[in-house]
N, C-alpha and C positions, 0 to 999 in steps of 0.2 A: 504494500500500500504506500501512498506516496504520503511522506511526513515532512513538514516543515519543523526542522529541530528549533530550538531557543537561541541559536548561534544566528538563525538565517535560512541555514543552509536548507535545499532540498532534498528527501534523499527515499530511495525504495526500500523498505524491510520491514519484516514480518513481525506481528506480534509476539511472538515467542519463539526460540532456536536454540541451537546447542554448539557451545565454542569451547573448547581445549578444556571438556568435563564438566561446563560448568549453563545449568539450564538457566539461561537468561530470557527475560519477557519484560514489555514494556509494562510499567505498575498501575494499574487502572483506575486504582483507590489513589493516585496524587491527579487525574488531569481531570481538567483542563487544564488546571493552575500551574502544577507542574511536569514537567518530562522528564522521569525516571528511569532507569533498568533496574530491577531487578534480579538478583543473581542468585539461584537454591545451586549451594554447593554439597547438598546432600539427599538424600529422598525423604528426609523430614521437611527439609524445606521445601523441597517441592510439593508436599502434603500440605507443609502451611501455605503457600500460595495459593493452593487450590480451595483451601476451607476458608482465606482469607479474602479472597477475592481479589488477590492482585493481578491475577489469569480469572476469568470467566467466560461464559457460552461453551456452551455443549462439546460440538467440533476444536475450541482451541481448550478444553479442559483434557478431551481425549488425545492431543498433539501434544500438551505437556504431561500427563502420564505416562507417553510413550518414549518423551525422554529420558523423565525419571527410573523406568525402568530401565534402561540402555545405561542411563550413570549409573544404578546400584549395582547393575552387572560387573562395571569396568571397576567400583569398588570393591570387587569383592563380597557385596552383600548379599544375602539371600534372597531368590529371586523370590521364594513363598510367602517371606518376610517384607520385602518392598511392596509386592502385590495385596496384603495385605493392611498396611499404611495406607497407600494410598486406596484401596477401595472404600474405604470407611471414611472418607473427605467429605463425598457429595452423595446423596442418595437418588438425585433425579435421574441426569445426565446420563443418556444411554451411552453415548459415543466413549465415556469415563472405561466403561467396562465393558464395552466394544476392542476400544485401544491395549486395556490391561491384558482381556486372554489374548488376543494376537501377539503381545508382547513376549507373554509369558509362551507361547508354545513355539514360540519363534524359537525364543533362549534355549528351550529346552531340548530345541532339535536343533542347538547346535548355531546357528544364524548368528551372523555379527548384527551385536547388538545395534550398535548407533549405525550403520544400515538401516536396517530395519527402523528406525526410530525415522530417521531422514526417508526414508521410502514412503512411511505412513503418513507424516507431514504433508509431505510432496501429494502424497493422492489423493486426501482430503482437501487438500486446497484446490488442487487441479477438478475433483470433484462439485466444489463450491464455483470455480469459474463456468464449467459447465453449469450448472444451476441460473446463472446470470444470463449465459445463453438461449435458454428454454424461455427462462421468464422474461426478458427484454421483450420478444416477443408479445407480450401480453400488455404492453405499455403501450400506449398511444401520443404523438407528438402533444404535450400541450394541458398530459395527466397533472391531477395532486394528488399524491400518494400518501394512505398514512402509517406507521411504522410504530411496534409497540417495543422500551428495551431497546439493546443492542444485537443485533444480528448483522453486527458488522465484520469488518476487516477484525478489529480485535478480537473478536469472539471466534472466528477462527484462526487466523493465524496470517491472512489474507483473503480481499474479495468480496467476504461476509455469505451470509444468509439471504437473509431477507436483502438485504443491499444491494446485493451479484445485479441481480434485473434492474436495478436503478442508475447503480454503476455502469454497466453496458450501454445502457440508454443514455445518461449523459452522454458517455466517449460516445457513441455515434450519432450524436447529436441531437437529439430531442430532447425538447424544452419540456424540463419536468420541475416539479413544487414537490418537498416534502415536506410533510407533516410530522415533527417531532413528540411523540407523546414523553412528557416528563420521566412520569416509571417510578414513583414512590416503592419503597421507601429509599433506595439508593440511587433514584436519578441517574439511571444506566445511559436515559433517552438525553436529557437536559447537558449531560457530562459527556458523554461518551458518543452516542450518533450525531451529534448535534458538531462533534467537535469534528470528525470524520468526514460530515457534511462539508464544513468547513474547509478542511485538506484536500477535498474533490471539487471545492471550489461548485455544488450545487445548493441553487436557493431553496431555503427553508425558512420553516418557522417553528419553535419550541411551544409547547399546546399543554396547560394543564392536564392527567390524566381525566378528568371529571369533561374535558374542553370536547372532545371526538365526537358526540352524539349531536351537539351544536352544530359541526360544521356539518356534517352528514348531512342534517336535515336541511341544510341551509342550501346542498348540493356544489361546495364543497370538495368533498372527499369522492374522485373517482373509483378508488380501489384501496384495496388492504394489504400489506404485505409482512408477515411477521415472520417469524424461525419459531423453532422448536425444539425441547430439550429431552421429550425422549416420545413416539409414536406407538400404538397400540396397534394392534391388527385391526379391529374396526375400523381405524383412521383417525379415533380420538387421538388428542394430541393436548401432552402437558406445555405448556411454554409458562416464561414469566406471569406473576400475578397480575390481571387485570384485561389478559388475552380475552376469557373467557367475555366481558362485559364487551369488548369493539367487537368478538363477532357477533355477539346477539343485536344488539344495536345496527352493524352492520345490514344484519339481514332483514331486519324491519327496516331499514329504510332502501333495499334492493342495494346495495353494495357488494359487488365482489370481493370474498374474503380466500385469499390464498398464503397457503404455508409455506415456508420454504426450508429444504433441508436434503443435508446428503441420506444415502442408504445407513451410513451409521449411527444415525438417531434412530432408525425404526427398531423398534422390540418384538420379535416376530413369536416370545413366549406369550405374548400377555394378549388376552382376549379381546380387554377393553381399557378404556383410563380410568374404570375403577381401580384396574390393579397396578397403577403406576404407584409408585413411592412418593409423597409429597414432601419435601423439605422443611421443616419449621425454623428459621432462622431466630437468632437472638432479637428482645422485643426492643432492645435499646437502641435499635437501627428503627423504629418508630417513631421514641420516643424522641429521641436527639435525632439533630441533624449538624453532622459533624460535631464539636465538642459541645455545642448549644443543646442543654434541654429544652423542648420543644411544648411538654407537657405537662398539668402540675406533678409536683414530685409523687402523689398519692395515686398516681392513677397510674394504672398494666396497660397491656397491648399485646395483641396477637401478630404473629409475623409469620405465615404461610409465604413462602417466595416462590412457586408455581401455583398455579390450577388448570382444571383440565376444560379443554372447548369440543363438546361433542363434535362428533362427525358432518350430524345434520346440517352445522351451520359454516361447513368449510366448502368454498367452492373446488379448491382443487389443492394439490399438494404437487410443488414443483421442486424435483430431484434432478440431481445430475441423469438418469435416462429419461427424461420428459418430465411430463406435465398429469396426473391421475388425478381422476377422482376416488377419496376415502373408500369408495368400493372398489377401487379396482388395485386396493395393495396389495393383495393374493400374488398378482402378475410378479411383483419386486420381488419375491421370498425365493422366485427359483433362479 
């Protein structure tokens, strides 16, 4: 992805890589404000970046697991021992434990590890620029698009999610609007796509998460385009908290709502998004916003950080092999 450093300079690289042992990623929890790297020089650190959220989204959580495995290899550590760290990070994220057993049975039959780590990178992103391909498609000269969360370049590692068809559409030039929704409680949208927008130099505007159904009815919002952190066989689909409300909204006001995502989100165990894992994050990401208490000191909060958006309300789910609809994921599995 193309970054404008704090120096000036401009310059192409990835949200997260692997340099002489040591897994680096750009810190998600400093920007806008600031440009950081990040360096886990061990596969606790790489656990805590993961549980930490200085790496987040689905795709670039499974690209820095698969490094972390590839360093604790070349440490010496045990491969059942690192695989086990890190799977108890994040409970949503299919791509988490998509990336882990391929890691692990890579190692265990022998595979150079950081190979293989570089290999996965490579075709999860190459997978996600496909994804841009498909969906570009579906964009019209002149759309506003609206966007839930980060499914960007960061979140994978390059290109994004949900992004890929927006990104494409700019570079070949059509005149497109997005729509930032904020993203409470951690403002993934307000901080992090919003900034990436910026970087691609496409116009936007930053939208309270309460703000979507406003502009919907107003006509507005051409289409929807979000990402997703782990897929069900029906087609339900967990993403970021708040999915759930744009595409119901969506669909009462006839808006196009499409997911986007590699094969390595899909969960081809689970029947439905009943059975997805939900995350409950700490409430103090509620309560506070950054070091500021937000709320009186006597009062709790609840912090679920996914929900699930039925099948019913999803026009299509666009993957690096095309474009499906929720019933037609069967086809993906073979």
């Amino acid at each position: 992805m193309r970054i404008l450093t704090p120096d000036g300079e401009e310059r192409e690289m990835r949200a997260v890589w692997f340099d002489d042992g040591i897994v680096k990623m750009i810190d998600q929890r400093k920007l806008p404000a600031k440009f950081e790297i990040f360096e886990a020089k061990s596969v606790e650190d790489v656990a805590y970046a993961i549980k930490d959220m200085v790496v987040r989204g689905a795709p670039a959580i499974g690209i820095t697991a698969a490094y972390g495995m590839a360093q604790a290899a070349l440490q010496n550590r045990g491969i059942n021992e690192a695989y086990k760290i890190l799977r108890d990070t994040r409970p949503t994220a299919h791509d988490l434990f998509y990336a882990l057993n391929l890691m692990r049975d890579a190692i265990k039959n022998g595979g150079d590890p950081v190979s293989m780590a570089e290999k996965y990178a490579n075709d999860i992103i190459g997978r996600c620029e496909k994804i841009g391909e498909h969906g570009e498609k579906l964009i019209s000269d002149g759309y506003k698009i609206l966007t839930h969360c980060n499914a960007g370049a960061l979140a994978v590692g390059d290109w994004g999610t949900a992004t890929a068809p927006i990104r494409k559409a700019h570079r070949n030039g059509k005149k497109i609007f997005v729509w930032v929704d904020e993203t409470r409680p951690r403002l993934q949208g307000a901080r992090l796509t919003a900034w990436e927008m910026v970087q691609e130099g496409i116009e936007h505007a930053i939208i309270a998460d309460n703000a979507a159904g406003y502009f919907m009815r107003k006509g507005e919002i051409d289409m929807v385009i979000v990402g997703a952190d782990r897929i069900a066989m029906n087609g339900d689909v967990a993403n970021k908290i708040g999915t759930y409300e744009k595409a119901v909204v969506a669909h009462e006001n006839g808006i196009p709502f499409y997911v986007a995502a590699p094969i390595s989100t899909f969960d081809f165990s689970l029947k439905s998004g009943d059975d997805i894992p939900i995350e409950e994050r700490t409430e103090e990401e509620v309560l506070f916003c950054r070091e500021c208490r937000i709320a009186p000191k006597e009062s709790r909060a609840r912090n679920p950080a996914f929900d699930v958006t039925p099948a019913k309300y999803i026009t299509g789910i666009i993957t690096e092999m095309g474009i499906f609809r929720p019933d037609e994921i069967e086809i993906l599995r073979r």
